[in-house]
C-alpha positions in Angstrom: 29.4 -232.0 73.6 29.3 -229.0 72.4 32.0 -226.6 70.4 32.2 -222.9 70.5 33.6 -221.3 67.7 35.8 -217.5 67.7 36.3 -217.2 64.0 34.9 -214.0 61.1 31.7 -214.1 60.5 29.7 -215.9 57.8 29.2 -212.7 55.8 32.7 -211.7 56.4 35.1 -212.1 52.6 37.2 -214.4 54.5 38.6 -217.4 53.7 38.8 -218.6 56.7 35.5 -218.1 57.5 34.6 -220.1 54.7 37.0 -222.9 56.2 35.0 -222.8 59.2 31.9 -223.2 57.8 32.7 -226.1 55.8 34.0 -228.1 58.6 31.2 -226.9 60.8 29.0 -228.2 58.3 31.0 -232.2 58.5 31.1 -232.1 62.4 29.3 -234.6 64.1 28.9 -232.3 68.0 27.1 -229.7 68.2 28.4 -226.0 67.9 28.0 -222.5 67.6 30.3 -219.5 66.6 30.9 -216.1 67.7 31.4 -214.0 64.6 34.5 -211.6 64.7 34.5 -208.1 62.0 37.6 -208.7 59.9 40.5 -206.1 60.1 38.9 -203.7 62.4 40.3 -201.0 64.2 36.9 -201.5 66.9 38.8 -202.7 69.8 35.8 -202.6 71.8 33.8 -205.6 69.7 37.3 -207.9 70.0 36.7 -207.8 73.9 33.1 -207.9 73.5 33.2 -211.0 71.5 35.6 -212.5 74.2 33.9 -212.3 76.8 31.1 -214.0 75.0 33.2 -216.8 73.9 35.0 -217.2 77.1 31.1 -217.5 79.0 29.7 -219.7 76.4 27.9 -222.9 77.6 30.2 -224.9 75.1 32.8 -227.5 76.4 35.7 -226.4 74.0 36.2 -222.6 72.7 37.9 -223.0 69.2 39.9 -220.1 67.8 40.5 -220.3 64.3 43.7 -217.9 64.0 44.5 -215.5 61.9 46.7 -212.6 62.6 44.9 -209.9 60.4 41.6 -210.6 62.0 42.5 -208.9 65.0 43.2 -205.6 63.3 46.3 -203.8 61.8 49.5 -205.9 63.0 47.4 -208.2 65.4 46.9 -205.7 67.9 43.3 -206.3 69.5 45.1 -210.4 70.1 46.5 -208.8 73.2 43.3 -207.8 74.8 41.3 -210.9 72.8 43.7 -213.8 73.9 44.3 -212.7 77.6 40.3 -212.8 78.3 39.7 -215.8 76.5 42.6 -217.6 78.4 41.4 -216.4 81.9 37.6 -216.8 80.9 38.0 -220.9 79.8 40.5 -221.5 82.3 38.5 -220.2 85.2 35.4 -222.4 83.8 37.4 -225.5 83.2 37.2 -224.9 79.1 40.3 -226.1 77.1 41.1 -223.8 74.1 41.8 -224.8 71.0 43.7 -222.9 68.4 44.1 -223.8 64.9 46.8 -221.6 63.3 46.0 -221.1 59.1 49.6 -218.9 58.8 52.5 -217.8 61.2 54.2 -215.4 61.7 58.1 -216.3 61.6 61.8 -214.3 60.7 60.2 -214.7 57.1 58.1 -212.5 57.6 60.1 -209.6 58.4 61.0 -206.9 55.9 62.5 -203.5 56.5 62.6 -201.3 58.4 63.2 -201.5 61.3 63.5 -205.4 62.1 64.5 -205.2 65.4 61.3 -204.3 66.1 59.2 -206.1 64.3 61.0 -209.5 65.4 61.0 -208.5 68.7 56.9 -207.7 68.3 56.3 -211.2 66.4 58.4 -213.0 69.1 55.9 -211.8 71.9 53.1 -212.1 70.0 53.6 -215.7 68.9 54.4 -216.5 72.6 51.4 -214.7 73.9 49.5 -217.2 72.1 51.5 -220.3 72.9 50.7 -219.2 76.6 47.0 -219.4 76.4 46.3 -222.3 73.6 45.4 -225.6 75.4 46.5 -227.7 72.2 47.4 -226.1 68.9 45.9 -227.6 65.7 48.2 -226.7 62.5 46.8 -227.5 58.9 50.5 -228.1 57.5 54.2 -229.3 58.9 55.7 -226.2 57.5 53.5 -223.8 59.0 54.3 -225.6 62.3 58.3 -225.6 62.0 57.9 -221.6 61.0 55.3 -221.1 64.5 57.8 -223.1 66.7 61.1 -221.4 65.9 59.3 -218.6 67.7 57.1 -220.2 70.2 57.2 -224.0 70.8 53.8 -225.6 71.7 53.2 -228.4 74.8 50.4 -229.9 72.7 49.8 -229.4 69.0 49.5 -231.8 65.9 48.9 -231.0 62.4 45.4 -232.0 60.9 44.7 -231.7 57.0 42.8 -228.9 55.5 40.5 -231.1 54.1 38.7 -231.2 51.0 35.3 -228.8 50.8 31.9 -231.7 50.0 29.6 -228.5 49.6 29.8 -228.3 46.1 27.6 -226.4 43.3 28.2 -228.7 39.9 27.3 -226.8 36.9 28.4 -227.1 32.9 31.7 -225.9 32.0 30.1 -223.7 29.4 27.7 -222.5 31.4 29.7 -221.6 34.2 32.1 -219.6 31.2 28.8 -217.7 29.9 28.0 -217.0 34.2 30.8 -215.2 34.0 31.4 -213.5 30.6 34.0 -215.8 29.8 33.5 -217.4 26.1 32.8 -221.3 26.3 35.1 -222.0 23.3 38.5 -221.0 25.0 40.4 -223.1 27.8 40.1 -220.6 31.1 43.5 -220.3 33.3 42.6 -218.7 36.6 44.2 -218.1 39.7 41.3 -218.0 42.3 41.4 -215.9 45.9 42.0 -212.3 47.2 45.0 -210.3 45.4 47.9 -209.8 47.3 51.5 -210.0 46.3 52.5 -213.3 48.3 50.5 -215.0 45.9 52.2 -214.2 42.7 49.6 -212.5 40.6 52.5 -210.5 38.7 53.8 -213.8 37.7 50.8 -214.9 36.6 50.2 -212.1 34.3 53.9 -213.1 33.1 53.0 -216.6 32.0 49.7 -215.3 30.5 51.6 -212.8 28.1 53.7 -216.1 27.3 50.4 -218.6 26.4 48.6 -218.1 23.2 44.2 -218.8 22.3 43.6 -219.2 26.0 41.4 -216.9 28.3 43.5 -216.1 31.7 41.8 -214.6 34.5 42.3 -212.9 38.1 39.2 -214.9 40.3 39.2 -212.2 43.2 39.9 -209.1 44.4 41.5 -207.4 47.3 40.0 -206.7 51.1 39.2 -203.3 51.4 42.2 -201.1 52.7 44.7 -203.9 51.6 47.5 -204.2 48.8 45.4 -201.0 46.5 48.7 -199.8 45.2 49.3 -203.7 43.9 45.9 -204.1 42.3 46.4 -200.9 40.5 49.4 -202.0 38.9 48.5 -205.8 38.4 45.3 -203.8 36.3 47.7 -201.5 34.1 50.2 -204.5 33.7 46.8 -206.8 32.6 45.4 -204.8 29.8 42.6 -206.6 27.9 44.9 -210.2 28.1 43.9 -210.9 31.4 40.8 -210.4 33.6 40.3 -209.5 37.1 36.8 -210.4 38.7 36.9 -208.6 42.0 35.8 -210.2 44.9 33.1 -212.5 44.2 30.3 -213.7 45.7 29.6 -217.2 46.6 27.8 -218.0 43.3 30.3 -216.5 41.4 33.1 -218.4 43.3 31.6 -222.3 42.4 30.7 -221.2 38.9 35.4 -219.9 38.6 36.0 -223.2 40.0 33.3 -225.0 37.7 34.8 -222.5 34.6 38.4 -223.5 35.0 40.4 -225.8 32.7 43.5 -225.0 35.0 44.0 -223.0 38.4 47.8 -221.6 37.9 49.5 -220.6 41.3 52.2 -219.0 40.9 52.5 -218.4 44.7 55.4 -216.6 46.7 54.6 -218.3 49.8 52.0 -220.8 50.9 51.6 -222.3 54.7 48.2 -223.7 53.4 46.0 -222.7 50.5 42.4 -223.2 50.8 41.8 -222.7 46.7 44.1 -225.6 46.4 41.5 -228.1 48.2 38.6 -225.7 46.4 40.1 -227.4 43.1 41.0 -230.8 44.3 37.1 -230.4 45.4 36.2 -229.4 41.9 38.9 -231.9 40.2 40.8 -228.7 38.8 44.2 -229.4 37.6 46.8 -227.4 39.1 50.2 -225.7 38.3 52.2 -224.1 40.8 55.3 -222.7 41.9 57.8 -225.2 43.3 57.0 -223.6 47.1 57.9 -226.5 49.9 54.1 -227.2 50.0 53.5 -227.8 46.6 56.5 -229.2 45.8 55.9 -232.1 48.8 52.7 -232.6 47.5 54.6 -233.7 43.8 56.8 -236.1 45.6 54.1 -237.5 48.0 51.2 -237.9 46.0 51.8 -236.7 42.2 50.6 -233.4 41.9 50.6 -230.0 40.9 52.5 -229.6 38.5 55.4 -227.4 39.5 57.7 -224.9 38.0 60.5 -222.4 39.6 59.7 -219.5 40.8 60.4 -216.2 38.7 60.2 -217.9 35.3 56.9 -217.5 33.5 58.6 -219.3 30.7 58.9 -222.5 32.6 55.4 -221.5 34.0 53.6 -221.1 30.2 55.1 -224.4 29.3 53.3 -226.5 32.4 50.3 -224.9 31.4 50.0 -225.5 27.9 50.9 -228.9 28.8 48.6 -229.7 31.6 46.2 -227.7 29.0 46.7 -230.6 26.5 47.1 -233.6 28.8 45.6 -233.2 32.4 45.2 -237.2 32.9 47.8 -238.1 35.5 47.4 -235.1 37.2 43.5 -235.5 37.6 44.3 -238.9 39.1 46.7 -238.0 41.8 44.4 -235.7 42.9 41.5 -238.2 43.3 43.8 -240.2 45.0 44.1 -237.5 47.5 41.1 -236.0 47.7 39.6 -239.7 49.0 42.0 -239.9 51.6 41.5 -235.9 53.2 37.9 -235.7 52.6 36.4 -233.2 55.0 34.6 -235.6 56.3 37.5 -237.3 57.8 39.2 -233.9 59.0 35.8 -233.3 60.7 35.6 -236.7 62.5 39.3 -236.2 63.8 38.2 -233.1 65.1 35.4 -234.2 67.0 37.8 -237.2 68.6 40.1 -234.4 69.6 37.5 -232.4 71.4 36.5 -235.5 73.2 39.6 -236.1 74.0 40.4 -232.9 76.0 37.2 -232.6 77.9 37.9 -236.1 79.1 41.1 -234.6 80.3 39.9 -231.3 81.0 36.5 -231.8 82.5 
């Protein structure tokens, strides 16, 4: 048994490449990957890359899908997801796509609408068309896919909860990264863009007093510049902004942190959040349907509206004073979605469609 995977590179900044790696790390099969550029207008090395995933010796080609991989607006997934369809299904490969966001009426601003629905619309069926069996990583990034595009074979598997860890002190992790060791450190980890709320997190930071609040990340290049500029003006010497960091840098935030605040717009699935389950970070967030299923399921984050960094300042200094009950919901969970266990369920899924496949 043996799985391909068509996901960014390893050296890509790319979360999901990160996600990749980690569960590539847990699987039991053996596998391989064929490394995509991120964001690139090189239509050429998308049908390059294809092929080569689409002739692989593997028994299952596994996209992990990302719209913005494939270049500005998802264009290159027209030539990409045609030629891997035609590739596998003329060698008897299933393909497997796991979806980390989707495209749905949400995400459609003006102007011009009509268009852009009509593009996601064709788009998100192009893709139901050539996926085998769909993998989601949460029930509401599902429902959002399927009032586009519904799916013949899909189920929703946990993100699971990153084992490759990098334990360090607190206070040394602070010093790694300028930050003094004798202040609690609020940070909201990940690249910058506006879905995620880091205006409102400057809000809530103006609002909290003796506590060192921080920006863990940067943006990709050619992204949401105009945003960062302003977050920096609006920031002033009250809150940091790290850039992008490197993977060093990254364990030694998540070793840092006292609390991650996410203040987030919108979340389908949030790889930082199982980064600081992983790390036993206690969260706040915004009350988005993820987060705020998560509270009524298993106890945590703690939650506040959206839009009101009062609210927001008052979880913090809260969670900053008492993080007890939170820290224990997210043990609880963090034992059940180990990666481990996303890992094995993968490998029993690949099994089970070469056995129907083959």
């Amino acid at each position: 048994m043996k799985v391909e995977f068509f996901v960014t590179g390893s050296e890509q900044d790319c979360g999901i490449a990160t996600y990749t790696t980690t569960l590539e790390n847990a699987l039991s099969v053996e596998h391989t990957r064929t490394p995509l550029k991120l964001r690139s207008l090189d239509v050429f090395h998308y049908v390059v890359q294809s092929v080569r995933a689409g002739l692989t010796d593997a028994d299952v080609v596994h996209v992990q899908h990302e719209y913005d991989i494939y270049g500005p607006k998802s264009i290159a997934s027209w030539l990409v997801f045609p030629l891997l369809w035609l590739l596998t299904t003329l060698r008897g490969r299933p393909l497997v796509v796991t979806f980390h966001s989707a495209w749905g009426q949400e995400t459609v601003a003006p102007p011009v609408e009509s268009v852009k629905s009509a593009y996601l619309w064709l788009n998100n069926r192009l893709l139901t068309a050539v996926t085998n069996h769909a993998i989601f990583l949460s029930e509401d990034t599902r429902e959002i896919f399927e009032r586009t595009a519904p799916l013949s074979s899909v189920e929703v598997l946990p993100h699971g909860v990153p084992t490759d860890l990098h334990p360090m002190p607190q206070a040394d992790a602070k010093r790694e990264l300028g930050i003094s060791p004798n202040r609690p450190l609020v940070a909201e980890p990940g690249f910058v863009r506006p879905q995620k709320g880091y205006h409102l997190f400057v809000d809530v930071a103006e609002r909290v007093d003796d506590v060192t609040f921080l920006v863990g990340g940067g943006i990709h290049e050619g992204t949401y510049e105009d945003y960062l500029m302003d977050l920096r003006e609006r920031c002033g010497d009250r809150v940091g902004i790290t850039g992008v960091l490197d993977d060093e840098a990254f364990h030694a935030l998540f070793n840092a942190m006292d609390v991650a605040l996410l203040p987030y717009e919108t979340v389908t699935q949030s790889g930082i959040l199982n980064w600081c389950l992983a790390y036993e970070v206690p969260v706040v967030g915004t009350d988005v349907e993820q987060f705020a299923d998560l509270q009524d399921d298993y106890g945590f984050p703690v939650v506040f509206p959206q839009g009101d960094p009062n609210a927001g300042a008052v979880a913090v200094r809260e969670l900053l004073d008492d993080p007890t009950s939170i820290l224990e919901a997210m043990r609880r969970y963090r034992d059940q979605h180990g990666m481990d266990a996303v890992a094995s369920a993968h490998a029993d899924l690949y099994r089970s469609l070469v056995g129907v496949c083959g």
